[in-house]
SEFI-476171 format. One record per atom (N, C-alpha, C): residue number from 1; atom name; x, y, z. Coordinates in steps of 0.05 Angstrom, whole numbers, plus 5000, padded with zeros to 4 digits. Example, Ala and Ser with C-alpha at 12.3 -4.5 7.8 and 13.67 -1.06 7.14 Angstrom:
<sites>
   pos   site      X      Y      Z
     1      N   5264   4886   5156
     1     CA   5246   4910   5156
     1      C   5264   4934   5156
     2      N   5257   4955   5142
     2     CA   5273   4979   5143
     2      C   5258   5001   5157
</sites>
This chain:
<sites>
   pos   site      X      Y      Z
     1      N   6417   0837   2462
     1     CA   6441   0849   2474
     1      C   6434   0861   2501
     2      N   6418   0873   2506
     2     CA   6404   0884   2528
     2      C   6398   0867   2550
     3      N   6391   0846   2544
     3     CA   6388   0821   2566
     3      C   6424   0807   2578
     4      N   6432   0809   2550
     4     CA   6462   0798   2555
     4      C   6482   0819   2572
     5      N   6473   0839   2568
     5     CA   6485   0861   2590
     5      C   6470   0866   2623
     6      N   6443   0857   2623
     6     CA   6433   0850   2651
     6      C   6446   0818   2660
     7      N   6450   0807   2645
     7     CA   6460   0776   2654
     7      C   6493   0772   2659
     8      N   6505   0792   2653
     8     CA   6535   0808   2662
     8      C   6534   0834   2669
     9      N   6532   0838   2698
     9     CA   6528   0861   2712
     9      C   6556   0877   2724
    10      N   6583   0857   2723
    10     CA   6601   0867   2726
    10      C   6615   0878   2697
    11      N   6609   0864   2670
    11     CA   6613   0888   2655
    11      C   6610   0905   2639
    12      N   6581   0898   2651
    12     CA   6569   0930   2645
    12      C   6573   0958   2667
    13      N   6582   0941   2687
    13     CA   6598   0963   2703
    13      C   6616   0978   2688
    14      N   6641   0952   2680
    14     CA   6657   0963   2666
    14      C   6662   0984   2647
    15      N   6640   0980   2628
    15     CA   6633   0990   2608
    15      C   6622   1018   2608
    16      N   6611   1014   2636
    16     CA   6591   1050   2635
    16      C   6611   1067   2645
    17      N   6627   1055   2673
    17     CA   6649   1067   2676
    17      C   6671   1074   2664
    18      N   6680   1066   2639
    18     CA   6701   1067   2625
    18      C   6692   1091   2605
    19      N   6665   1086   2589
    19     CA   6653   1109   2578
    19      C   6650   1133   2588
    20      N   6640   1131   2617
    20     CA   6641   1158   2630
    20      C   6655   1175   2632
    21      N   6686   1159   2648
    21     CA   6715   1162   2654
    21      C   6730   1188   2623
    22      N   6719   1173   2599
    22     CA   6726   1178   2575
    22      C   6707   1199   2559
    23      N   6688   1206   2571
    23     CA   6672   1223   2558
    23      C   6681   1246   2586
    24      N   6676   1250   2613
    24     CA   6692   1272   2631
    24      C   6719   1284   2623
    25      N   6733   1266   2608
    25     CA   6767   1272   2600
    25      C   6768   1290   2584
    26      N   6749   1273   2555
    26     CA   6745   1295   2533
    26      C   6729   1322   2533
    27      N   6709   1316   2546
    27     CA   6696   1341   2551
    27      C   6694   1359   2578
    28      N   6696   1347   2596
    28     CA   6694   1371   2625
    28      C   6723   1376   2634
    29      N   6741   1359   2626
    29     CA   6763   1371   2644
    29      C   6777   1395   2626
    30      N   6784   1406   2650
    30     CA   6802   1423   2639
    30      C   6843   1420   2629
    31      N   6853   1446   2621
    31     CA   6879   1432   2610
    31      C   6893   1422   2626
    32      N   6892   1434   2659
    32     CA   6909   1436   2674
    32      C   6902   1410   2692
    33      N   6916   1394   2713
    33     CA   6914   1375   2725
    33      C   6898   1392   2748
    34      N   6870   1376   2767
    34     CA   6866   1376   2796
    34      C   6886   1373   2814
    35      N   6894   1384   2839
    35     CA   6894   1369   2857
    35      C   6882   1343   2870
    36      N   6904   1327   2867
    36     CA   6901   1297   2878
    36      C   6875   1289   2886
    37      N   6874   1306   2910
    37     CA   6836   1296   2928
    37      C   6822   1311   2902
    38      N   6821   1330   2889
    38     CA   6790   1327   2879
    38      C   6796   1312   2863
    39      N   6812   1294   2851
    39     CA   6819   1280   2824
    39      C   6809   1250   2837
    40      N   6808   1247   2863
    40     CA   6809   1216   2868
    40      C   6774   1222   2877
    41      N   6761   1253   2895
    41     CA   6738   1247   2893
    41      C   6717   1246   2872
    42      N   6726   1260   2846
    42     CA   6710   1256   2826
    42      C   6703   1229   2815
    43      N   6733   1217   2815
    43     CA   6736   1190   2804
    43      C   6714   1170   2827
    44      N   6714   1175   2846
    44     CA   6698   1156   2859
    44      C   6667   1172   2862
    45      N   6661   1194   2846
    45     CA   6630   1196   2847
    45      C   6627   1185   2818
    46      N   6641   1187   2803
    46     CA   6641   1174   2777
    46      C   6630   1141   2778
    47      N   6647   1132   2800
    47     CA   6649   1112   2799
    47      C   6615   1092   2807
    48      N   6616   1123   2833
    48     CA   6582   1103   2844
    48      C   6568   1121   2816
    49      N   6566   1143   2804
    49     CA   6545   1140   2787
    49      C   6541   1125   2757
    50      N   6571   1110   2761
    50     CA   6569   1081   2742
    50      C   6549   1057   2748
    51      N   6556   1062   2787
    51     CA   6544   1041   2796
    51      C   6508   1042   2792
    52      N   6503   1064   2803
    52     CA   6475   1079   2795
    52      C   6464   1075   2762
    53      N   6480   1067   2748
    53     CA   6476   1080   2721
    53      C   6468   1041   2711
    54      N   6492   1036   2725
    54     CA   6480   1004   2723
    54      C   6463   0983   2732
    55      N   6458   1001   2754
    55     CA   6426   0992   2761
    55      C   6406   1001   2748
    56      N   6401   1021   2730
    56     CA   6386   1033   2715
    56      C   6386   1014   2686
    57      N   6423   1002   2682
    57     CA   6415   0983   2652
    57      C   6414   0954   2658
    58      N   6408   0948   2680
    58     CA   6400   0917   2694
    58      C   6368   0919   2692
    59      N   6357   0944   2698
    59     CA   6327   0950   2696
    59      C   6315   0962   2674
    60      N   6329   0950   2648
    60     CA   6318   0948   2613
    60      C   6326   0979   2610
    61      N   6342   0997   2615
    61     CA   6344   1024   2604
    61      C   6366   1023   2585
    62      N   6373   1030   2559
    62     CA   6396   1034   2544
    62      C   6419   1053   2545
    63      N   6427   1041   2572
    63     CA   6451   1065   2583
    63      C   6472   1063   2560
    64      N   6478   1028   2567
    64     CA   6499   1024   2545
    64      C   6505   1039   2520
    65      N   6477   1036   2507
    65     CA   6484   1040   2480
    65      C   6474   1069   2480
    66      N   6473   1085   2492
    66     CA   6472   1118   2491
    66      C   6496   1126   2499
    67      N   6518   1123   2520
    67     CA   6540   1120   2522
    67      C   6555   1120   2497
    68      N   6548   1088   2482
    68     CA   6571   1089   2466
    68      C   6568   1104   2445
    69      N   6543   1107   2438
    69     CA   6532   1135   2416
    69      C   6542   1154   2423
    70      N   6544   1165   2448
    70     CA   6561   1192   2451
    70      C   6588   1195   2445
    71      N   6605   1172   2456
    71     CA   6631   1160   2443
    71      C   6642   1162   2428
    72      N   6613   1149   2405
    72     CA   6613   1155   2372
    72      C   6614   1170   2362
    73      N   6597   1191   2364
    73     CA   6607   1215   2362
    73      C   6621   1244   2372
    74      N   6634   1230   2394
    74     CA   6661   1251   2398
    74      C   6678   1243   2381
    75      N   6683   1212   2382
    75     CA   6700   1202   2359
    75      C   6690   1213   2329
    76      N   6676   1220   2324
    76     CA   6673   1239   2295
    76      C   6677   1259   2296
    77      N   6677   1266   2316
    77     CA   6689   1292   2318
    77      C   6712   1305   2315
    78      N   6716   1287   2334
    78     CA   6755   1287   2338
    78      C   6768   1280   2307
    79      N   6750   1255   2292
    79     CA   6762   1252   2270
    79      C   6765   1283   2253
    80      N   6736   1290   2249
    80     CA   6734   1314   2228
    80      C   6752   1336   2238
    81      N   6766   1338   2264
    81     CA   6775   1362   2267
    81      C   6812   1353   2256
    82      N   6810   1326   2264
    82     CA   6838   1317   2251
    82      C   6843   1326   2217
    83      N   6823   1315   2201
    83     CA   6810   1324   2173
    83      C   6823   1351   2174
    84      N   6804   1369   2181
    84     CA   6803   1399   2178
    84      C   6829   1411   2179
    85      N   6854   1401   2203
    85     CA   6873   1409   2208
    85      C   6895   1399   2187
    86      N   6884   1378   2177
    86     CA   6908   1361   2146
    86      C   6906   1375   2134
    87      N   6879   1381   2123
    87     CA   6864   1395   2092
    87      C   6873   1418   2097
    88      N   6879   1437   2114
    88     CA   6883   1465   2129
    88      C   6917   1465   2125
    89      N   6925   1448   2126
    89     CA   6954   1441   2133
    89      C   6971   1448   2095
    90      N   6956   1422   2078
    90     CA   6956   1422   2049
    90      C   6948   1437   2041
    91      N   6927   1454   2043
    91     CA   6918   1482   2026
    91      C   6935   1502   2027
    92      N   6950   1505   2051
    92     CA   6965   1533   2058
    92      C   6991   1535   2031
    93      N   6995   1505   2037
    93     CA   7027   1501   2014
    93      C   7012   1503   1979
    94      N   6998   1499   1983
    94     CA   6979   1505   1953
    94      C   6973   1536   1938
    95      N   6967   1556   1963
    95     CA   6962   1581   1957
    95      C   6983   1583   1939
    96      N   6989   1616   1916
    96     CA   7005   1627   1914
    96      C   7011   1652   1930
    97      N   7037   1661   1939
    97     CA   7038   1683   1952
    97      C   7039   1704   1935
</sites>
């Protein structure tokens, strides 16, 4: 897989950038929107340290798949807190008052 992602360099672009994009959303931004310019300059330091990041997985490093491990588990996360808030939801109507 590692070779197949040096032998497609545009998308593994894709790929580191899209993970990035999606791991900044969930975790650094805050609730409220930026102003425009710092929203377009983040997006384009993002963008070269995709570029950066893909020169690093053209040169045998496992960006990819540490990326999507992190992914993976925000996505567990996000699941279990979905969980917590159902189970939280159904217990309340269960109590007696």
């Amino acid at each position: 897989m590692q070779e197949w992602f040096s032998n497609h360099p545009l998308v593994s672009y894709v790929i580191i950038l899209g993970c990035t994009i999606y791991i900044f959303n969930k975790v650094f931004r805050v609730q409220k929107r930026m102003p425009l310019l710092k929203e377009i300059v983040v997006h384009l330091l993002m963008a070269f340290g995709a570029f950066v990041m893909t020169i690093l997985q053209i040169d045998k490093l496992p960006i990819i798949q540490c990326l999507l491990v992190a992914v993976a588990m925000m996505m567990l996360l996000r699941g279990r807190q979905l969980y917590d808030k159902w189970k939280g939801n159904d217990s309340k109507g269960d109590k007696p008052a």
